[in-house]
N, C-alpha and C positions, 0 to 999 in steps of 0.2 A: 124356517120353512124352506123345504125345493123349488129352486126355482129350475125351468126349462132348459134349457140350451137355447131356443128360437126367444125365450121372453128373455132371457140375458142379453143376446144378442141384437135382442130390439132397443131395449135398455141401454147397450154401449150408442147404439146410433143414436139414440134421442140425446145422450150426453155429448157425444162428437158436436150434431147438430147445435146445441144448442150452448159451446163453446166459441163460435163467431159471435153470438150476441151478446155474451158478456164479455170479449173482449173490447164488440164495437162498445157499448154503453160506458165501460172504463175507459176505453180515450176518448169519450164526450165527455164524462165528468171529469178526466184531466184536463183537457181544452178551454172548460168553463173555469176551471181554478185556475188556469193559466189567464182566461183573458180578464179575470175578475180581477188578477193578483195588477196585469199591467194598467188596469182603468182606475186601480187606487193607487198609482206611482202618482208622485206631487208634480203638477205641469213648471214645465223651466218658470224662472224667474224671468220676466221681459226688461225688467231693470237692474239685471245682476251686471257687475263692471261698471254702471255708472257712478257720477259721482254726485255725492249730496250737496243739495246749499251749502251745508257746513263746511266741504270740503274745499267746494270752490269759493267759498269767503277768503277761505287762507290765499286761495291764486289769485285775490285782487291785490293789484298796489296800493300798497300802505301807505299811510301820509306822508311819508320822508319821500314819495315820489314824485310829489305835487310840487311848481312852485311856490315861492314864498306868497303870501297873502293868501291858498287858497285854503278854504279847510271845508270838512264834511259839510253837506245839505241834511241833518238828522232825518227830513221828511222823504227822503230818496234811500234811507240804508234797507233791503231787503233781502233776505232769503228763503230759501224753503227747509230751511235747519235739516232732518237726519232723514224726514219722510220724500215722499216721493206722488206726483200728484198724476190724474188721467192725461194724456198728451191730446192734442189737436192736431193732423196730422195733414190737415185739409187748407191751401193753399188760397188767400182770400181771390176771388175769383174779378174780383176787381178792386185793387189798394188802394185805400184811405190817404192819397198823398200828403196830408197835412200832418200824418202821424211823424212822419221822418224829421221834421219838426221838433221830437220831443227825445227827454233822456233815455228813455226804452222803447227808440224807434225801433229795435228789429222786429215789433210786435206787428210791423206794416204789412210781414211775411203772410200773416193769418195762420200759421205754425206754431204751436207755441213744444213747450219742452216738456220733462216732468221733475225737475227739479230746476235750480239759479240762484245765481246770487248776484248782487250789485247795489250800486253806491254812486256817489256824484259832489261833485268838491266843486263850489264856486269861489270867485276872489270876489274878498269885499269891497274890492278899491275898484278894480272894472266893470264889478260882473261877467266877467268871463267863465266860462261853462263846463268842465270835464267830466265827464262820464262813463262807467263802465260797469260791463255787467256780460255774467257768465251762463249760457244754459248748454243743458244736457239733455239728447236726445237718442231717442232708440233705434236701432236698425244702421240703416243709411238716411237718417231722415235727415240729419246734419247738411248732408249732401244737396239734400232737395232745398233747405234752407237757403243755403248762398246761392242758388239758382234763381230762386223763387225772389233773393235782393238785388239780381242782375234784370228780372223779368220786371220788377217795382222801378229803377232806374228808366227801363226804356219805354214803362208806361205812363210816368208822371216827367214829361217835358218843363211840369212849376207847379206852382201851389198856390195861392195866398194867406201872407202873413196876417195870422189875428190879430196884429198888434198894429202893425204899420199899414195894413190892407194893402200893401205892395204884392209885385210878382216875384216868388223866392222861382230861381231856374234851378233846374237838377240835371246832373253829371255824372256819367259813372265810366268805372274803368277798373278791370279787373288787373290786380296788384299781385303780383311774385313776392318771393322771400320771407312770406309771414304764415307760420303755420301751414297746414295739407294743402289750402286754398284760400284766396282772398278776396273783395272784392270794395271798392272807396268808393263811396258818392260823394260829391261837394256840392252844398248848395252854398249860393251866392244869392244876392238882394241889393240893386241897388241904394238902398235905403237903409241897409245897414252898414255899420262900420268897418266890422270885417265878418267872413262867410263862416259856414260851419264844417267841417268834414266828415264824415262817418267811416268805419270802417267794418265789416262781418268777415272775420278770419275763421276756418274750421284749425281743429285740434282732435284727431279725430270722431267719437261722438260728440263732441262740445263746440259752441258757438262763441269765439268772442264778439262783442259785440261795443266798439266805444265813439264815445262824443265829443267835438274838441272846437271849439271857439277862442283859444287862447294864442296869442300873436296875431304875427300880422300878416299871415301864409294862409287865411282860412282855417286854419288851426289845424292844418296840414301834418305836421312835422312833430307837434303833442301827441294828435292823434296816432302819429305811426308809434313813436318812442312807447307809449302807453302800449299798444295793440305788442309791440314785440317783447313790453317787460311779460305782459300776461302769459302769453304762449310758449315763454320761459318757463313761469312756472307751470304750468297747464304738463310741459311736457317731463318736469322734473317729479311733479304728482304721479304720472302714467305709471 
């Protein structure tokens, strides 16, 4: 069939015209494959690079590190083996001082990790106490941890012992030399024999964290020896 000149010429403009709208509609449906493609990308992993229980079991000190007479507490050996658990990232808004007290005082923090490991050796001839225990945390929260055991320091001036109902006094002082940052508490009791020392050293997402009543320094001097084998390996693991 003849078509016109003026109805061809209509025909090219209806085509021109209507060459904008199929190009706009193909870059909206590339747009849409495009934002669909980036909303089914896998979101990072918030715990990639940290390290498992299992890993930081290996960076505790081993029984050849202990002295003689003490050996493992079986009821104290714990980890979080290969998984990895929700964190708590939320700062106890007022510290339990009586927790510092115990072998996994850094839980005073009200921070907790998403993975850990640790362990605790007594001597059966004093009862003397050592302890230690590793956690891993996300971001900088490490960070906010040692802060958060300098802020527990200057808020709990004692405590009372459940045992003696004595007043334990608490001390703190932040320590060089031990891992990214550090920070020792000592409690002392006149009514006990000798006092106890803590120490929370960063490594950088990782918390050391150890317990020490052993000698006659407050358990000073275990406590550091302990804190500097860990952060050894802590940083030969990295």
């Amino acid at each position: 069939m003849h078509i016109s000149s003026r109805t061809a010429r209509a025909a090219r403009v209806l085509a021109v015209a209507a060459l904008p709208l199929a190009l706009a509609a193909c870059g909206s449906q590339q747009a849409t494959s495009a934002k669909g493609a980036a909303s089914s990308s896998p979101a990072k992993d918030p715990n990639a690079g940290l390290l498992t229980g299992a890993q930081m079991k290996k960076a505790l000190a081993p029984a050849s590190f202990f002295p003689a007479g003490f050996a493992v507490d079986p009821s104290g050996v714990r980890d979080s083996g290969d998984t990895y658990t929700a964190p708590s990232t939320a700062p106890a808004a007022k510290p339990d001082c009586a927790k510092l007290g115990g072998t996994a005082w850094i839980a005073v923090t009200g921070i907790s990790g998403v993975s850990f490991a640790q362990n605790d050796y007594v001597s059966k001839n004093t009862s003397e106490d050592i302890a230690q225990e590793i956690d891993a945390y996300r971001g900088t929260t490490a960070s906010d941890v040692l802060k958060a055991v300098q802020k527990t320091a200057a808020a709990c001036d004692g405590f009372a012992d459940s045992q003696t109902h004595s007043k334990v006094k608490v001390a703190g002082a932040a320590t060089p030399g031990l891992g990214d940052e550090a920070y020792t508490v000592t409690l002392t009791d006149s009514a006990w024999q000798n006092g106890t020392t803590l120490i929370a050293a960063r490594v950088g997402t990782n918390v050391v964290s150890v317990m020490s009543t052993d000698g006659h320094d407050n358990g000073a001097a275990t406590a550091k020896k302990l804190t500097q084998r860990i952060v050894a390996s802590l940083k030969k693991t990295a």
